[in-house]
N, C-alpha and C positions, 0 to 999 in steps of 0.2 A: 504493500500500500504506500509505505513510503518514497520507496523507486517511484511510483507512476506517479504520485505528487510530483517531486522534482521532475521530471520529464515532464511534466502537463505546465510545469512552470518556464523548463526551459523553453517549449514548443512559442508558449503566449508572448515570452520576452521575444523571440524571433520576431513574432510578426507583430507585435508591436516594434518593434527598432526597425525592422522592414517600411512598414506604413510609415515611420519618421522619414527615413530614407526617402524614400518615394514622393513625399508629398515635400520636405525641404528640397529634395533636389530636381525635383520636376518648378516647383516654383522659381528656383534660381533659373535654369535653363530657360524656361518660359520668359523670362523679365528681361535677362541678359542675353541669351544662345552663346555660342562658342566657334573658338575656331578651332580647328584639330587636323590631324596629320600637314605639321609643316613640313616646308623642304625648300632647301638654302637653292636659289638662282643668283648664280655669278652672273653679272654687269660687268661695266665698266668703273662704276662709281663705288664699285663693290659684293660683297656678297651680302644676296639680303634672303632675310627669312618670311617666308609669303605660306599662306593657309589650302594646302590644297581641298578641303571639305570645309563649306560652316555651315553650323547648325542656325537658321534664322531663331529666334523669340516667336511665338506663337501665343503670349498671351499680350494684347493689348497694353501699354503703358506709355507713358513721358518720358522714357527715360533712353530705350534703344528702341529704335524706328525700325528693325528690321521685321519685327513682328507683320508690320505693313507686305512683305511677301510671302508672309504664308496665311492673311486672312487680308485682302487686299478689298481695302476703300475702294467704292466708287469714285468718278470723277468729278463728283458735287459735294463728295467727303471726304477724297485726299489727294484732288488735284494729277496734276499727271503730265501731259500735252496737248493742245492746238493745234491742230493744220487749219491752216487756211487754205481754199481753192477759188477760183473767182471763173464766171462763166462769161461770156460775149453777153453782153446788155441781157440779160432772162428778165420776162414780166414777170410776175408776181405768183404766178399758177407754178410757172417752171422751176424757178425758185426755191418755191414749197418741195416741189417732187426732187428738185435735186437735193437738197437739205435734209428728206423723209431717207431717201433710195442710201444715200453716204451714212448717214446716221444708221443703218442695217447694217450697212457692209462693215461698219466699228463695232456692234457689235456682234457680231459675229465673231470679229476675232479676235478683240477685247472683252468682252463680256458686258461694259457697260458702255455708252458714249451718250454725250449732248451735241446737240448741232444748234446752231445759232445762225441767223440772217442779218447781216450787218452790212453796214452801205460799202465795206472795202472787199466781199464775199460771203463765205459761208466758213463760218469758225464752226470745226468739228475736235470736241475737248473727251478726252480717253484717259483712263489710269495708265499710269506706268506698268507695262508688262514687256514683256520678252517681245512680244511680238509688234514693237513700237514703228521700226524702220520697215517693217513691211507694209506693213498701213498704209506708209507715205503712197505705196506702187499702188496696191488696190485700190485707193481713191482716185487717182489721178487717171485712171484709164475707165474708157465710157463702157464696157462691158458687155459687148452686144456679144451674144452666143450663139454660135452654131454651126450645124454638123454637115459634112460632105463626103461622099463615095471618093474613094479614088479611081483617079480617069487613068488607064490603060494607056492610053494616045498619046498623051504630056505628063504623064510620069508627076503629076501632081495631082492635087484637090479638082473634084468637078467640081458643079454646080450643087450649091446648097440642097438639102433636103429634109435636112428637119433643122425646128429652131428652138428656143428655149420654152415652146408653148408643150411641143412633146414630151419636154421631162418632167418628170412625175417628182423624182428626188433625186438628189447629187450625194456622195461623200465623200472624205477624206480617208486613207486607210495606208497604214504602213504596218511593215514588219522588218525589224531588226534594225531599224534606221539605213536598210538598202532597199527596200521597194516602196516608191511612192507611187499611190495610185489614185485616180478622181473616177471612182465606179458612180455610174450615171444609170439610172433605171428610167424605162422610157415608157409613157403612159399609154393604153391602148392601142390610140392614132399612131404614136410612135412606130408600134410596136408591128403594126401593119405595115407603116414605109418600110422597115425595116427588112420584113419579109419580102415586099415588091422588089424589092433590090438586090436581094441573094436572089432569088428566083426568077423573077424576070432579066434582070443586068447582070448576071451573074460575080454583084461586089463583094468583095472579103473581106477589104480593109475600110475601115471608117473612122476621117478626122477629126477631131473637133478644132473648129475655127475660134479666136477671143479678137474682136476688132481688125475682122480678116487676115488675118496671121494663123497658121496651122501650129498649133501651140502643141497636139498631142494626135496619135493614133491608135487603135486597138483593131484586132482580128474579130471578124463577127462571128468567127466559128465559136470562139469562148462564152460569147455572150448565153447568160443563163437564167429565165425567170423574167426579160427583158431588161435581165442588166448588163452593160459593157464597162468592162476595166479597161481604162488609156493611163498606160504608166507614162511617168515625169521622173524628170531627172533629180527633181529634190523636193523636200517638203514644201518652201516657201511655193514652187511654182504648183503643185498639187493644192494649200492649201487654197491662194492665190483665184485659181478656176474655182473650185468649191464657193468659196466666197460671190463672186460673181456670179453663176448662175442661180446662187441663192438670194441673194439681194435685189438681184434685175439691172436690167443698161440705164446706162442717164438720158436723160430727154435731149441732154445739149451735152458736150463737150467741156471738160474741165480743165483748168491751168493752175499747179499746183504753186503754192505762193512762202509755202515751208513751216518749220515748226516750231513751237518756242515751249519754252514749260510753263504748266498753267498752276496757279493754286486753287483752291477748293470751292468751287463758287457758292458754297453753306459756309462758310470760312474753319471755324477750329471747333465742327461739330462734335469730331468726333474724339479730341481731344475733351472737351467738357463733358462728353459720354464718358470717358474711362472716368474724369474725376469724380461723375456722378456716382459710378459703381465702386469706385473705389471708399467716397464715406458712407456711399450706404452699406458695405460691409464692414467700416471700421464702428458706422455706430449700431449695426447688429451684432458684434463681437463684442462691445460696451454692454450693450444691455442685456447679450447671453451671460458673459461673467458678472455681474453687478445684482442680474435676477436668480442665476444657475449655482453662483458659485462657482468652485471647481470644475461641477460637472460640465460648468457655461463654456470651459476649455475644449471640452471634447467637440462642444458645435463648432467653436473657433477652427477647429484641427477641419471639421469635414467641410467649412465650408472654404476655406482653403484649398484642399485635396478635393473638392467638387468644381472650383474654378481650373486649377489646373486637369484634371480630368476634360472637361466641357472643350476649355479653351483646344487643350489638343486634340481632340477629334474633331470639332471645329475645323481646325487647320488643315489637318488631313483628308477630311472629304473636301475640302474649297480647292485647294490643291489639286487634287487627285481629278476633278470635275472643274475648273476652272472657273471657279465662283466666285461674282465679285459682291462685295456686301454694299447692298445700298441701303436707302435711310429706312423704308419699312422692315429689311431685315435686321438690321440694326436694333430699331426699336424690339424688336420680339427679343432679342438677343438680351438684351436688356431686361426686358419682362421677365424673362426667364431664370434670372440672376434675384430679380424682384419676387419671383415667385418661390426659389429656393429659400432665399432667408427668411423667409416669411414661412415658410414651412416649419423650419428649423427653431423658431422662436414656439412655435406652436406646440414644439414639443417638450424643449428645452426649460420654457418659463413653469408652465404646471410642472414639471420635474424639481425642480430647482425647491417648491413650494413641499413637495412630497421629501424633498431631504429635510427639508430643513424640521418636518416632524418627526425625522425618525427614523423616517423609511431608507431601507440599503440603496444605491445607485442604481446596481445591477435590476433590483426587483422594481422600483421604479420605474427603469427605464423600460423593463418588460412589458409592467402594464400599459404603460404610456402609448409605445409600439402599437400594442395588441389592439387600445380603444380605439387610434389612430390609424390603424391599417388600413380599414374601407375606405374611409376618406381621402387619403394619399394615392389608395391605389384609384378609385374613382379618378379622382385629377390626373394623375399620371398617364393613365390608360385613356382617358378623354385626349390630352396633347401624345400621346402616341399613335392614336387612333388618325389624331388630323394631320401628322407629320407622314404615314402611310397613306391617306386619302391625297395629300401634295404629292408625293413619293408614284404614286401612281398616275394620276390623272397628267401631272405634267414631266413626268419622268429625269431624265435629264435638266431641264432647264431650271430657270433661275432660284423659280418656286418649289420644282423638285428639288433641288438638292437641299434648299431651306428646311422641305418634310425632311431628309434626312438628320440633318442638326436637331429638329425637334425631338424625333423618335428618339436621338442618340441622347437627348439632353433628361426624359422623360424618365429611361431608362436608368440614365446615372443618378437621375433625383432619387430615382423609388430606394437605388442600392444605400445612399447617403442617410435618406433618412430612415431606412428600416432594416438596413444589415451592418453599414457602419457603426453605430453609436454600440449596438449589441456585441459585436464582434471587440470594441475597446474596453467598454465595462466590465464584460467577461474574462478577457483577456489581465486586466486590473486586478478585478476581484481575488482571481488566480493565483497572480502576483503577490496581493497585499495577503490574501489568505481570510479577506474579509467578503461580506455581503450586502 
């Protein structure tokens, strides 16, 4: 009996020192990131020691901005770039449509973008991403699409035969970073020229034209389901076609006039969002210890270890999905954090109230759990319910991936506030040998 005691105590001290570990050093990481595996590059000026891997910050703060690439502001909440384009004299219809049609093609490859009409053009403003200098190419060129048989005779493109009214969907698709391809599936009508042409003209090979120019080719033997892969020599020029076909040609002709860096046109929203979350959990950590007592410490720990938790999954589906946070997401994000503490007080303060008559931690916080569990699970399972109904309905996009954050955030609440607290007091108890 007493062997298994000490081993029941060694086990608790582990995963309590674990859980410290965890949650101090995901915090640090989260705040600061790091840089890791150097390696010394001889110059001329010298030898210098440069980072070949770094970890960005993933949790929101003042203090290191890199967080900003792995949960990336919109461009009305953390700025970015401006291209300007200007058209030959457009009325005011054309204008619109060129401003509407440019403002797609950003996001598409940005995730988010604003376009503005202004008497020297059309300001089109985009977050900083990877895929900055491309944008400049995709803007500036009118986009008209479309497809031709090759002519036998002159050993080039014939005469058009289908155009962008036939495609049904476009995408982008690589594998291993050496096959770029723009697989085009072609709608019914499509799919009909398509046939007339093997069969009647007996054509095999079909171009795809971008502002008369033969940009790519594909064999129509491969074509499968009415879809044809035309490989590209690199990804920018794959994604490049995807882009275009997807957003549609310009009504007019554009002249690109270059790009400068924008700041936030909400100015320091999203700076005043972190300070907002950051006292609203310094004064629910005030009022868990001051109401809780000691046990007020354990809320402090998980709601700690539930922001670091949130935040990095957060980051990694945004990441992983190319999600940019704009201001409705944002706000939910926010709620979410508002909805956690406010949980946590819920449980923590009637706790706090049951020690202070007597009652052990551990058996308090049992009951507390147990009356509490409907209710938690209700809400929980309500925002998990609608982060799956987003998760579905709009799958990938902006809104899907936001159900993902939800379900994911949902998920971590229920663990936080119904297996965390238990898992520590027990773990304690164990420890102290008390109840």
């Amino acid at each position: 009996m007493k062997n298994n005691t000490v081993v029941t105590r060694l086990i608790c001290g582990v995963i309590l020192a674990a859980l410290c570990i965890v949650t101090l050093g995901g915090a640090y990481l989260g705040i600061m990131g790091r840089n890791t595996e150097y390696a010394t590059i001889h110059t001329e000026e010298g030898d210098v020691r440069q980072a070949l891997y770094r970890q960005v910050a993933f949790i929101p703060n003042t203090i290191n901005e890199t967080w900003r690439e792995a949960i990336r502001p919109s461009a009305d909440l953390g700025g970015g770039y401006s291209y300007l384009l200007t058209a030959e004299t457009p009325d005011a219809g054309t204008a619109k449509s060129l401003a509407r049609i440019l403002k797609n093609r950003a996001v598409l490859l940005s995730g988010n973008a604003i376009s503005d009409i202004r008497d020297d053009g059309i300001s089109v403003t985009v977050p900083e991403t990877q895929y900055n200098s491309l944008l400049a190419t995709i803007l500036n060129q009118t986009g008209e699409i479309t497809f031709a048989p090759y002519d036998s005779a002159t050993g080039a493109p014939g005469d058009t035969a289908l155009t962008k009214e036939h495609v049904q969907q476009a995408y982008y698709y690589t594998s291993d970073n050496t096959t770029f391809q723009v697989q085009v599936r072609f709608n019914a009508n499509g799919r009909k020229v398509i046939d007339s042409l093997i069969k009647d003209s007996g054509v095999s090979i079909l171009y795809l034209i971008a502002d008369g120019q033969a940009a790519a080719y594909a064999a129509l033997s491969t074509m499968k389901n009415g879809v044809v892969a035309f490989s590209l020599n690199s990804a920018s020029d794959a994604m490049t076609l995807v882009d275009l076909m997807r957003s549609g040609a310009l009504p007019a002709a554009v002249t690109y006039g270059g790009a400068s860096a924008a700041g936030a046109t909400r100015g320091g929203l999203v700076t005043a969002a972190i300070l907002f979350c950051a006292a609203l959990t310094v004064c629910a950590a005030v009022v868990l210890i001051l109401r809780s007592g000691t046990a007020g410490l354990t809320g402090v720990w998980a709601a700690i270890l539930w922001i670091v938790c949130f935040c990095l999954s957060t980051s990694l589906i945004s990441v992983n999905a190319s999600w940019i946070m704009t201001l409705p997401s944002m706000c939910i994000l926010v709620l979410c954090l508002c909805g956690f503490l406010a949980g946590l007080c819920i449980l923590f303060i009637p706790m706090g109230r049951m020690i202070k008559k007597g009652r052990g931690a551990m058996a308090a916080c049992k009951d507390l759990s147990r009356a509490q569990l409907k209710g938690q699970a209700i809400v929980c399972a309500a925002v998990l319910l609608a982060g799956l109904v987003l998760m579905v309905i709009f799958r990938t996009g902006v809104y899907g991936v936001l159900g993902r954050i939800l379900a994911m955030g949902a998920l971590i609440s229920f663990a936080m506030l119904q297996v965390f607290p238990r898992l520590v007091f027990s773990c304690t108890a164990s420890l102290s040998g008390r109840k």
